[in-house]
Structures are given as C-alpha cells and as structure tokens.
Biopython code that builds the backbone (N, CA, C, O; Angstrom):
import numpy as np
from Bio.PDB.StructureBuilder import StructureBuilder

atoms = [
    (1, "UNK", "N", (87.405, 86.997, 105.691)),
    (1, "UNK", "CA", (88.655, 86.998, 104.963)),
    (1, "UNK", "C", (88.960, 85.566, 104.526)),
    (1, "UNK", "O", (88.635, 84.555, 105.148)),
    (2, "UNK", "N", (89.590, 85.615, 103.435)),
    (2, "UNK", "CA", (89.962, 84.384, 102.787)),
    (2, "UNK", "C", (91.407, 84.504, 102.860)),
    (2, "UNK", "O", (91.948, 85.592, 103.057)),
    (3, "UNK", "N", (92.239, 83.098, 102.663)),
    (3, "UNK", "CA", (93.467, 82.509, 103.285)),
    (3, "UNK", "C", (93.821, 81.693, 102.068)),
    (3, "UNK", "O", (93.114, 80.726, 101.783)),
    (4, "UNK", "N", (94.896, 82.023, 101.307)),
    (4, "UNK", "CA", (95.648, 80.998, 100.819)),
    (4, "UNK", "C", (96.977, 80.507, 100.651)),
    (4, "UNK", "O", (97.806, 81.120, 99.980)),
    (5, "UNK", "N", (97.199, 79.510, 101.186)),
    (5, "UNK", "CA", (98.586, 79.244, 101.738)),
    (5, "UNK", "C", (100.117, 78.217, 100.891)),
    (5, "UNK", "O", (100.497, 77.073, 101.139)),
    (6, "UNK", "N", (100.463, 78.877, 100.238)),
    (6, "UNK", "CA", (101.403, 77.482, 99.976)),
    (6, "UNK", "C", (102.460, 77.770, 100.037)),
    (6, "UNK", "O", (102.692, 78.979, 100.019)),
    (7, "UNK", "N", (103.545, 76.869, 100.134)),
    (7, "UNK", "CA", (104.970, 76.642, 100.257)),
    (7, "UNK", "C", (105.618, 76.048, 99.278)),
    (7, "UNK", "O", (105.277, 74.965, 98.801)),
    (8, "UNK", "N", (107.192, 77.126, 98.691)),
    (8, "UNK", "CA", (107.744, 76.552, 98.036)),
    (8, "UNK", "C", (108.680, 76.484, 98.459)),
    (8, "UNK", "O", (109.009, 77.545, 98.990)),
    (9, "UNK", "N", (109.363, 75.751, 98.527)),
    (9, "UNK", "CA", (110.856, 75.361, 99.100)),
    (9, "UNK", "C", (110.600, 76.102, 100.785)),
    (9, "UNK", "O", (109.808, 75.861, 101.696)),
    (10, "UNK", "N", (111.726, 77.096, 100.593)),
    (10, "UNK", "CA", (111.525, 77.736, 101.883)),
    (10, "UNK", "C", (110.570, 78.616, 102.363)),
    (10, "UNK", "O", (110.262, 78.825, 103.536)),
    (11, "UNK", "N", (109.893, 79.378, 100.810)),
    (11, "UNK", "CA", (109.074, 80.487, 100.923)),
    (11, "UNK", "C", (107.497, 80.013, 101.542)),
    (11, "UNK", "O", (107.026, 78.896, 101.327)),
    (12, "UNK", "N", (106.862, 80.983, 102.266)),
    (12, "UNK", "CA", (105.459, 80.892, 102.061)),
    (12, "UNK", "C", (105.164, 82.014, 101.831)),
    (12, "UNK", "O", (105.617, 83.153, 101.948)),
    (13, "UNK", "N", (103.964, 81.287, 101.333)),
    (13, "UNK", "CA", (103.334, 82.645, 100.261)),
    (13, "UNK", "C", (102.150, 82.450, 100.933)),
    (13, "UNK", "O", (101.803, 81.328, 101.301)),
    (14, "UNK", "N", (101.018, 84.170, 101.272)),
    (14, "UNK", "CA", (100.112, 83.504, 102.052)),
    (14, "UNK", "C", (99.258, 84.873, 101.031)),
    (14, "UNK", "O", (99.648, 86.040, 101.071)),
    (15, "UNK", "N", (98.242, 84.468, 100.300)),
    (15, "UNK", "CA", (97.297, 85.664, 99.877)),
    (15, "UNK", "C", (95.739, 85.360, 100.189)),
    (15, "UNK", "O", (94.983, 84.393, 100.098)),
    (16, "UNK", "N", (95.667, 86.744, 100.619)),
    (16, "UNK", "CA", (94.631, 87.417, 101.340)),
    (16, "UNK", "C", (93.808, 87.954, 100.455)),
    (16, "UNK", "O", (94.182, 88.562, 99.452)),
    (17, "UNK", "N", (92.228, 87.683, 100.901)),
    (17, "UNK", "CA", (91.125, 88.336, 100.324)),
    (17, "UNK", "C", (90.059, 88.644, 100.899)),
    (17, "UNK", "O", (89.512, 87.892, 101.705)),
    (18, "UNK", "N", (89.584, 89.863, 100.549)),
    (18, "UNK", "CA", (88.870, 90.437, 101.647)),
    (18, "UNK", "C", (89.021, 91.530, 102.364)),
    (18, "UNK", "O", (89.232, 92.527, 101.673)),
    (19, "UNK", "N", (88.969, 91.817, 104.262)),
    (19, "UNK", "CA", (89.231, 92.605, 105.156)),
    (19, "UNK", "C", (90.365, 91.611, 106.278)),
    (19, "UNK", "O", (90.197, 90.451, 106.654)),
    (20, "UNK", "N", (91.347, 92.424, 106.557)),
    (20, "UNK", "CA", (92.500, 92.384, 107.432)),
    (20, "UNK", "C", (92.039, 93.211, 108.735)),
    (20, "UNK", "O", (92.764, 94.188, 108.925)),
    (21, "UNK", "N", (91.054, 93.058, 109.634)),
    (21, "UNK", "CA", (90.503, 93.788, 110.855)),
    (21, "UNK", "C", (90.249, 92.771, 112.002)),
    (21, "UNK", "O", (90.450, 91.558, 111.950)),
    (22, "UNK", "N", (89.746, 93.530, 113.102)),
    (22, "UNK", "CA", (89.944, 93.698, 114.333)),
    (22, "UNK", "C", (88.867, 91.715, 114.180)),
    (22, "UNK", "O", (88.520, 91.304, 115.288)),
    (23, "UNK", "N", (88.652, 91.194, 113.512)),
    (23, "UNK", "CA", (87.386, 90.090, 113.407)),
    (23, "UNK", "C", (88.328, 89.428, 112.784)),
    (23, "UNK", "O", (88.353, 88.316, 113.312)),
    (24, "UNK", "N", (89.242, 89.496, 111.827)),
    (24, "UNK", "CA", (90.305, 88.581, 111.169)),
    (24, "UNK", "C", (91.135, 88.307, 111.212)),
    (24, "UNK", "O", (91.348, 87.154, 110.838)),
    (25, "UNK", "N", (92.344, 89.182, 111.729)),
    (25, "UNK", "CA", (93.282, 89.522, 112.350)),
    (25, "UNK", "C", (93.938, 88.447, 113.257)),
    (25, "UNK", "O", (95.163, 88.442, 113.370)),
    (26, "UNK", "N", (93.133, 87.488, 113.942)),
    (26, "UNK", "CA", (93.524, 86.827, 115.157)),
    (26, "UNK", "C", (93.674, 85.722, 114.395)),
    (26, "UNK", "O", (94.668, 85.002, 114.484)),
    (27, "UNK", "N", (92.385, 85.437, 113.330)),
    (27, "UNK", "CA", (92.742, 84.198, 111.983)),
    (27, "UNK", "C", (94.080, 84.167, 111.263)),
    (27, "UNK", "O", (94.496, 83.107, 110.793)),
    (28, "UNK", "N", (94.990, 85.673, 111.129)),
    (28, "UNK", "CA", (96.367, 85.058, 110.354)),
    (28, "UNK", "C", (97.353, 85.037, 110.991)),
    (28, "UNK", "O", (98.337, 84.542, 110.442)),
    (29, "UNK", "N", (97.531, 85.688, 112.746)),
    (29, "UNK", "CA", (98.025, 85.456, 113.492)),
    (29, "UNK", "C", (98.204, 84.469, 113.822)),
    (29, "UNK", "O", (99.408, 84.222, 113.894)),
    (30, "UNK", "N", (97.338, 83.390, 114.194)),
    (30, "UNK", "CA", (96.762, 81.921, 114.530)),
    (30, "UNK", "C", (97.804, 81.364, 113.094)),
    (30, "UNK", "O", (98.942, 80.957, 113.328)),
    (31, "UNK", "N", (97.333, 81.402, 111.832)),
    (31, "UNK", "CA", (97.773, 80.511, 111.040)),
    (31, "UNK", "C", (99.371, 81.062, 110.763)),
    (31, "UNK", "O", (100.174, 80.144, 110.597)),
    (32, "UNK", "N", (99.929, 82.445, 110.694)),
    (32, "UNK", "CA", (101.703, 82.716, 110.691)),
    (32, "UNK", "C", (102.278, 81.865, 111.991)),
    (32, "UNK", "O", (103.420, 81.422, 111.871)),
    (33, "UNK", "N", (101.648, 81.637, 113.079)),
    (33, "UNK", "CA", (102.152, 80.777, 114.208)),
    (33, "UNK", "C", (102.582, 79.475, 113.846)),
    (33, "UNK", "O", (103.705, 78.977, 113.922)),
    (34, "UNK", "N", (101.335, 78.925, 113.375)),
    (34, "UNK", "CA", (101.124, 77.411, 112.940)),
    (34, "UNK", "C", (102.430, 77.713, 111.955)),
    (34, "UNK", "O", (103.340, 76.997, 112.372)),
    (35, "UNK", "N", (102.842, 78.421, 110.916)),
    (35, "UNK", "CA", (102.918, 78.053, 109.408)),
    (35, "UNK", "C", (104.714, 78.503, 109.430)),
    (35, "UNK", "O", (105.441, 77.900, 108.641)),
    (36, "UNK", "N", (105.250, 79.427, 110.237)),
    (36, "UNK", "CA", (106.238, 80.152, 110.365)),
    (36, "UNK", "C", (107.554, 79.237, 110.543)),
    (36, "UNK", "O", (108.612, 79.666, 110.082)),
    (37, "UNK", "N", (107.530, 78.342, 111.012)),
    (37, "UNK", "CA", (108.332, 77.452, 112.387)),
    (37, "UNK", "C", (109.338, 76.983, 110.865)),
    (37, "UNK", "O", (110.406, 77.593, 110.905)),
    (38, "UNK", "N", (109.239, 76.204, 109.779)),
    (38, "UNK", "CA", (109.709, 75.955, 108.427)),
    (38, "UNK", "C", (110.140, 76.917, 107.830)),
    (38, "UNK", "O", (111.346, 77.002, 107.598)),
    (39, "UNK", "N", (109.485, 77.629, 107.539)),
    (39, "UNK", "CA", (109.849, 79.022, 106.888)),
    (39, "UNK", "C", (111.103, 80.082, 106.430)),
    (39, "UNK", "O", (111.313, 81.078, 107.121)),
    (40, "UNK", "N", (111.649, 79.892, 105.618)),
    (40, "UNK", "CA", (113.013, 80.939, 105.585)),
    (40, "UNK", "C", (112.121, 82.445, 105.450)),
    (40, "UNK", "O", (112.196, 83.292, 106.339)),
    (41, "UNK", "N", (111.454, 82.597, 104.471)),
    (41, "UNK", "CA", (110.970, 83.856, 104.110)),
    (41, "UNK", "C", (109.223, 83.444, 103.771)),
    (41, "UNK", "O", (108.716, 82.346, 103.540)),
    (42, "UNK", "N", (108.648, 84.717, 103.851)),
    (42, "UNK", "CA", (106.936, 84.995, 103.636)),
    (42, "UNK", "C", (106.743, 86.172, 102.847)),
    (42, "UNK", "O", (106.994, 87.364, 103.023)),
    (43, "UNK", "N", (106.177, 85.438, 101.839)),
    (43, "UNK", "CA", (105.115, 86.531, 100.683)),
    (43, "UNK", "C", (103.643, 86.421, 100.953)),
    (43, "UNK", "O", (102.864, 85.481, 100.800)),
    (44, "UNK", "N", (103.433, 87.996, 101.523)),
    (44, "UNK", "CA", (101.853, 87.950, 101.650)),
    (44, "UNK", "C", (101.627, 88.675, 100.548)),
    (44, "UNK", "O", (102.247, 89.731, 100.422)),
    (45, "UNK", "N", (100.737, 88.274, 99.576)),
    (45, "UNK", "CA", (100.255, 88.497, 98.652)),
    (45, "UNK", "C", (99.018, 89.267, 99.001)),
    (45, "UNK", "O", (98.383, 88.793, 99.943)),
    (46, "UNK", "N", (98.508, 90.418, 98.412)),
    (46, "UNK", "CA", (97.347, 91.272, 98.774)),
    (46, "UNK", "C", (96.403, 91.781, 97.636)),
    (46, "UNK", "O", (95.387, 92.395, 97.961)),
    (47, "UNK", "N", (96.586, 91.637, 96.785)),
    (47, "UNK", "CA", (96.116, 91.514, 95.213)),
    (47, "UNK", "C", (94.979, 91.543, 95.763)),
    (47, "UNK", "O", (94.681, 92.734, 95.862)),
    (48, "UNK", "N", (93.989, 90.763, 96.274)),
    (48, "UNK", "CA", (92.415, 90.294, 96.693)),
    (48, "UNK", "C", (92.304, 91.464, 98.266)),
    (48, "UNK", "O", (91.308, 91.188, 98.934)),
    (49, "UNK", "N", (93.167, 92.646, 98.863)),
    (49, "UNK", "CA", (92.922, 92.171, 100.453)),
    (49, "UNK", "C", (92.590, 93.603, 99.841)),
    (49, "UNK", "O", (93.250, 94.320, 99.089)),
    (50, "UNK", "N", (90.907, 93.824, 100.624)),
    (50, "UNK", "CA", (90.542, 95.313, 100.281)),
    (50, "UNK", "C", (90.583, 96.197, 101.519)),
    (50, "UNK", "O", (90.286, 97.322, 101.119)),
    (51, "UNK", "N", (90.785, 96.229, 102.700)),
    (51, "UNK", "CA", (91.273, 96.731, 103.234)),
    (51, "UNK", "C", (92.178, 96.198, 105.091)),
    (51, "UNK", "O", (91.715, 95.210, 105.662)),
    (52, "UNK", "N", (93.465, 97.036, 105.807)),
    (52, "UNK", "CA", (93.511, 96.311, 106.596)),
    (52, "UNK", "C", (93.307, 97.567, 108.099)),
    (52, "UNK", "O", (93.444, 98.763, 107.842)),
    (53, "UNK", "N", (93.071, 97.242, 109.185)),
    (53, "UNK", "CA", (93.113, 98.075, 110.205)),
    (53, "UNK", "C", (94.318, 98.181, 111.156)),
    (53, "UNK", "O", (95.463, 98.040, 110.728)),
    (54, "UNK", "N", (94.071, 98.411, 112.346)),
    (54, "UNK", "CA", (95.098, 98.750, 112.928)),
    (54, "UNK", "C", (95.540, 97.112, 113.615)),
    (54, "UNK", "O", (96.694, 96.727, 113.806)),
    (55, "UNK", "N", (94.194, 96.285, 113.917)),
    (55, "UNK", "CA", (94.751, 94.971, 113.941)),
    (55, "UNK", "C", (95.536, 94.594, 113.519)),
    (55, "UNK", "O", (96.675, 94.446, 113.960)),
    (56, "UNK", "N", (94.857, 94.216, 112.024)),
    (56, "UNK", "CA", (95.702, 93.693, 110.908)),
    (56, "UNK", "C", (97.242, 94.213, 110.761)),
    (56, "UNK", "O", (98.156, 93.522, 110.310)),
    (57, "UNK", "N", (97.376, 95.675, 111.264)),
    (57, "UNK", "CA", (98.921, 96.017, 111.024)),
    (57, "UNK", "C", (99.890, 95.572, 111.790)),
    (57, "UNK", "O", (101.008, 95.367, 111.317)),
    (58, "UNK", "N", (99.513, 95.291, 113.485)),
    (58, "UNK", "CA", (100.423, 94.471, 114.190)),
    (58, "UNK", "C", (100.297, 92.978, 114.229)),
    (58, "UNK", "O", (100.413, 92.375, 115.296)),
    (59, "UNK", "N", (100.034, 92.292, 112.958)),
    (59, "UNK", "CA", (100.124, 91.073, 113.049)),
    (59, "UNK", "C", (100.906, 91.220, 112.008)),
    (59, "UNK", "O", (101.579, 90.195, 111.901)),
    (60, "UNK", "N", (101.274, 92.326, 110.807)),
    (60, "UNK", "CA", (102.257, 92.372, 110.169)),
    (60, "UNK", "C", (103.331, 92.637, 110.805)),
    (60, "UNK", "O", (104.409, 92.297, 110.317)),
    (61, "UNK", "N", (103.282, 93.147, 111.745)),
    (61, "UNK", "CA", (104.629, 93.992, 112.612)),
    (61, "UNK", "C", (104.889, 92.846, 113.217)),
    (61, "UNK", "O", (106.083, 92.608, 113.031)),
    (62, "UNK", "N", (104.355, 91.953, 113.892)),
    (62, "UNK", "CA", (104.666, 90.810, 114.622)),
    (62, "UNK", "C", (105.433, 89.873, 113.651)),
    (62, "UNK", "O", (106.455, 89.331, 114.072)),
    (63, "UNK", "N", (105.035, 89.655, 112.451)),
    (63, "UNK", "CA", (105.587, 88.599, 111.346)),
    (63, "UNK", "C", (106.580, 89.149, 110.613)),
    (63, "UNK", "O", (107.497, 88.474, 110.145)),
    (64, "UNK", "N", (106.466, 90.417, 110.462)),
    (64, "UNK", "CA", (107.906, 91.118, 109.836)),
    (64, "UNK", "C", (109.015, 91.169, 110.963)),
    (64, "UNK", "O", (110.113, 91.269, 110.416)),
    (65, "UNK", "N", (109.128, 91.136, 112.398)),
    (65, "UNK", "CA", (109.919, 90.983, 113.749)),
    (65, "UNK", "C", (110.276, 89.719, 113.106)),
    (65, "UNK", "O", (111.260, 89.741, 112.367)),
    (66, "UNK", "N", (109.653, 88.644, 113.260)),
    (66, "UNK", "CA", (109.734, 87.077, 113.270)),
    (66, "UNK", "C", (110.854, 86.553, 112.443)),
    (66, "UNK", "O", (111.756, 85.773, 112.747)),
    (67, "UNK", "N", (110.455, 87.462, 110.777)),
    (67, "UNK", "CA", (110.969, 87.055, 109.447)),
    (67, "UNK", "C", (112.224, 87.670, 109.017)),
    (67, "UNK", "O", (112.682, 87.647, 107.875)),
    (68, "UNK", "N", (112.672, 88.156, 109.930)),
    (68, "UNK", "CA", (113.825, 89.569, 109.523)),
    (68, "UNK", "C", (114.637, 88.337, 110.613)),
    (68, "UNK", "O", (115.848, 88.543, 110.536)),
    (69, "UNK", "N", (114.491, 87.763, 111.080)),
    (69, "UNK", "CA", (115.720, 87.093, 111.796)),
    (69, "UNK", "C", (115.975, 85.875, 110.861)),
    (69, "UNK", "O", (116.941, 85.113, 110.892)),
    (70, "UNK", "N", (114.919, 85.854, 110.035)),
    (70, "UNK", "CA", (114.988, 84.772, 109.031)),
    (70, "UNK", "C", (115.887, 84.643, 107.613)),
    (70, "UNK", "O", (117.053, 84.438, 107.277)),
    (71, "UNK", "N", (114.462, 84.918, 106.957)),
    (71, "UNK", "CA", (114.763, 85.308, 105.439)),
    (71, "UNK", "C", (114.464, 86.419, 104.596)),
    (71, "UNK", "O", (114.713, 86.595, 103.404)),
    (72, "UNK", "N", (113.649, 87.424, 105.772)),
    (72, "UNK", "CA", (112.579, 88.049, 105.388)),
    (72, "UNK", "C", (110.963, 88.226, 105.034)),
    (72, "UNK", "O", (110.217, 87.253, 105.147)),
    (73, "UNK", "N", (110.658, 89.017, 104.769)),
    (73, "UNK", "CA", (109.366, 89.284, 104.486)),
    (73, "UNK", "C", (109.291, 90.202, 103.112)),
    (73, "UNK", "O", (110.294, 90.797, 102.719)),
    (74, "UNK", "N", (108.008, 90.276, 102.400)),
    (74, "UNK", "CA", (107.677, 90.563, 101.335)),
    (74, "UNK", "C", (106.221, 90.850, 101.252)),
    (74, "UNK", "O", (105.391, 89.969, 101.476)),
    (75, "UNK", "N", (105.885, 92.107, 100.923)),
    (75, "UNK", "CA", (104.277, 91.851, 100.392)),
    (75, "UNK", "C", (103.839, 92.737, 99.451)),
    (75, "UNK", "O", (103.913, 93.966, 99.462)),
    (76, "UNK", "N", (103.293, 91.865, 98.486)),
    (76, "UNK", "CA", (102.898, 91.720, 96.909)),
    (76, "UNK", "C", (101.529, 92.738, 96.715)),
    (76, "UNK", "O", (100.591, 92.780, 97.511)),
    (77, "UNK", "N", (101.629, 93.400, 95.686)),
    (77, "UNK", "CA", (100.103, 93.813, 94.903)),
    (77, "UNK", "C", (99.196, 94.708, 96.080)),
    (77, "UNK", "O", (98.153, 94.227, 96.523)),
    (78, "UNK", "N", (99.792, 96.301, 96.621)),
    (78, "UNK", "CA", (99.321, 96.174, 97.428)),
    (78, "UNK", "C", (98.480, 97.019, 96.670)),
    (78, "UNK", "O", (98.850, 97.338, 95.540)),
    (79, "UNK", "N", (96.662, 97.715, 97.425)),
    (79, "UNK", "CA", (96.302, 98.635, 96.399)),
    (79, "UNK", "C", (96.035, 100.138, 96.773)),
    (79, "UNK", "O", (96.464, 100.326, 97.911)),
    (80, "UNK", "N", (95.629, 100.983, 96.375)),
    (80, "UNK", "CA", (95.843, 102.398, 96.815)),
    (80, "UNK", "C", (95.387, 102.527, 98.061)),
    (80, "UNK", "O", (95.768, 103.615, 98.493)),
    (81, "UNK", "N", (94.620, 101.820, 99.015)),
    (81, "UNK", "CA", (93.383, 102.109, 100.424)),
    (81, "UNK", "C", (94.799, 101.672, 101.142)),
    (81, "UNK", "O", (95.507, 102.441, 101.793)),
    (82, "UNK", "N", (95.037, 100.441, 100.922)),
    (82, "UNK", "CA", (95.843, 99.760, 101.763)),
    (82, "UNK", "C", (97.506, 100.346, 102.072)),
    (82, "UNK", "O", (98.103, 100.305, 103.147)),
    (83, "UNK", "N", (97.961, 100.845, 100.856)),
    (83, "UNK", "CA", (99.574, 101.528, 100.406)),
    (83, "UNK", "C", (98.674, 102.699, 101.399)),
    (83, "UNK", "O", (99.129, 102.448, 102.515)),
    (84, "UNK", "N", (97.843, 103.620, 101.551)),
    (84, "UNK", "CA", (97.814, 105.168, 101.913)),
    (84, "UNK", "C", (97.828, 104.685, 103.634)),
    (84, "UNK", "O", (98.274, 105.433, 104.505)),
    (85, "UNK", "N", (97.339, 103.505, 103.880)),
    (85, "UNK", "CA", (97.319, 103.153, 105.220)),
    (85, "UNK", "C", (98.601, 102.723, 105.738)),
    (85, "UNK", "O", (99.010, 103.033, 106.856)),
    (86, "UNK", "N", (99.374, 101.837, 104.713)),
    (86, "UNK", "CA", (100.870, 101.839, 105.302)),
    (86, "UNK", "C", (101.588, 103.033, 105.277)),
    (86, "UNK", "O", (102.553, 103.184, 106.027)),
    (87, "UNK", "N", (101.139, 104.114, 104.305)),
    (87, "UNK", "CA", (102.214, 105.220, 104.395)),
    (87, "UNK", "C", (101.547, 105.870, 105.763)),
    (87, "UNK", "O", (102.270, 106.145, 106.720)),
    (88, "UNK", "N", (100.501, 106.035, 105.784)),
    (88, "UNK", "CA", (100.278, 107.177, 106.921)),
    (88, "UNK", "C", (100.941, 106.847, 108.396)),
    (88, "UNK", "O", (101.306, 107.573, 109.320)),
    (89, "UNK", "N", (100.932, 105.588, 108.218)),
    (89, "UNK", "CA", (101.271, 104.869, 109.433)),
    (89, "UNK", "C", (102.903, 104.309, 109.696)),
    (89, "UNK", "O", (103.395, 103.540, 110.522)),
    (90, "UNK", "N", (103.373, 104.983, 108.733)),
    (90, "UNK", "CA", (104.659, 104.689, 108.640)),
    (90, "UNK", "C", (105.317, 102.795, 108.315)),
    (90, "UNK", "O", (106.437, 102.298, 108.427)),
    (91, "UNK", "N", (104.202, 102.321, 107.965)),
    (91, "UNK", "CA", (104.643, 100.891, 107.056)),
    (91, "UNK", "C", (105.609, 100.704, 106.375)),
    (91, "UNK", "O", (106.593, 99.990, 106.568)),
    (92, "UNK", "N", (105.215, 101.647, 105.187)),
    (92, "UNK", "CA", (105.781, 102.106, 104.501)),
    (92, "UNK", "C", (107.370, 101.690, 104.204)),
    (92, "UNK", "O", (107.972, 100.987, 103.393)),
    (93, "UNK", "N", (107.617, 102.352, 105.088)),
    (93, "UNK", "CA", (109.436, 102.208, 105.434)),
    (93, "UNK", "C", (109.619, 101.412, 106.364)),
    (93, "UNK", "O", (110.737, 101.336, 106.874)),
    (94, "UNK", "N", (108.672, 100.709, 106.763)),
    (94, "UNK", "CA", (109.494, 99.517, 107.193)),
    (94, "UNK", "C", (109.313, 98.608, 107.017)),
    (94, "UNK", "O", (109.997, 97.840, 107.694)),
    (95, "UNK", "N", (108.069, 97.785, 105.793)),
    (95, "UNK", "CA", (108.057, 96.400, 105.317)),
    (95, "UNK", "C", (108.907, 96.699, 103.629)),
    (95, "UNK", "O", (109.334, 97.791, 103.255)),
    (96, "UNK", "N", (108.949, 95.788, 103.082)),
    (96, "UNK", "CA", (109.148, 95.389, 101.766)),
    (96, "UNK", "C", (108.023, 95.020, 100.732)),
    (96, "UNK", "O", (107.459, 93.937, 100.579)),
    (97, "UNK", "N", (107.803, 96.494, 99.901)),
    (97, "UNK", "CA", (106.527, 96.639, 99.542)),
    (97, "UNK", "C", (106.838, 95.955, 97.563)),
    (97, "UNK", "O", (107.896, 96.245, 97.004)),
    (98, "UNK", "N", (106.041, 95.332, 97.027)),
    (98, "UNK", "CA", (106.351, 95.293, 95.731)),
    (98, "UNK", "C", (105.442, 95.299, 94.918)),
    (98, "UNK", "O", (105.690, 95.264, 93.713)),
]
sb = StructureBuilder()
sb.init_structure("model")
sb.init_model(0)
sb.init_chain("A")
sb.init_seg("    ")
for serial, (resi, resn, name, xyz) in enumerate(atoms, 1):
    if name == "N":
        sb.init_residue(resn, " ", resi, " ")
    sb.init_atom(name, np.array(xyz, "f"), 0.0, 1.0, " ", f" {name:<3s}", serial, name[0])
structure = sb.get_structure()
C-alpha cells in the first residue's frame, strides 16, 4: 500500500493506494498515531485504494472514534468493492462517505 499525506491548515488528507489488509493495516494505524495529535479533521482519500479487509476497517473505526471528538472524519472516492464492504458491514452509516 501506498501513503500520501498532507496537511492543510487543520485538515489531513491521507490517500491510499493499493490494499487496506491484515499486512497494511498496522502501516496507517502507525502513521494516524504519528499524524492525528495536530489535526482538527481527516480526509482519507480512496480514489487509488482497491480493496480494504476487516483490518483495515478497525483502523477506520479507531480514527473515526478519535476524529468525532475533533473535527471529524471524511472519506473521498470510494469504489464499488470497497462501498459494498462498508455497506455490508454496516460502515456505511457510520463514516462520512463522499
């Protein structure tokens, strides 16, 4: 998986390319730790992320907890594999999908 990170003002924006699994997973955990602490709000961008697992979903659940005391959370461009995996799993209704 690929990582790209920048900050504007308060926002970070972090887009993903690639796989979000049980091998990568611990990589954006590791870097939302590092990257969060500044942060009012986070746009994960997914445009590039071809699919994520059940890993990958509680490191969203962990950063959407984090960001809701914040500024929020946001995530961008998601695509049909990934949207059928948040709906089945009930994501869905509870991140901020755009």
């Amino acid at each position: 998986m690929k990582m790209t990170k920048t900050l504007n003002g308060g926002n970070m924006t972090i887009a993903l390319e690639g796989r979000l699994d049980t091998m990568t997973a611990p990589e954006l955990e590791t870097e939302l730790s590092k990257s969060l602490g500044g942060a009012e709000s986070l746009t994960l961008d997914f445009s590039n992320l071809e699919y994520i697992s059940s890993a990958g979903l509680r490191v969203l659940l962990a950063a959407h907890k984090n960001m809701v005391k914040k500024g929020g959370m946001k995530v961008l461009h998601v695509n049909e594999v990934v949207q059928e995996v948040f709906e089945v799993t009930g994501f869905a209704d509870i991140l901020t999908i755009e």
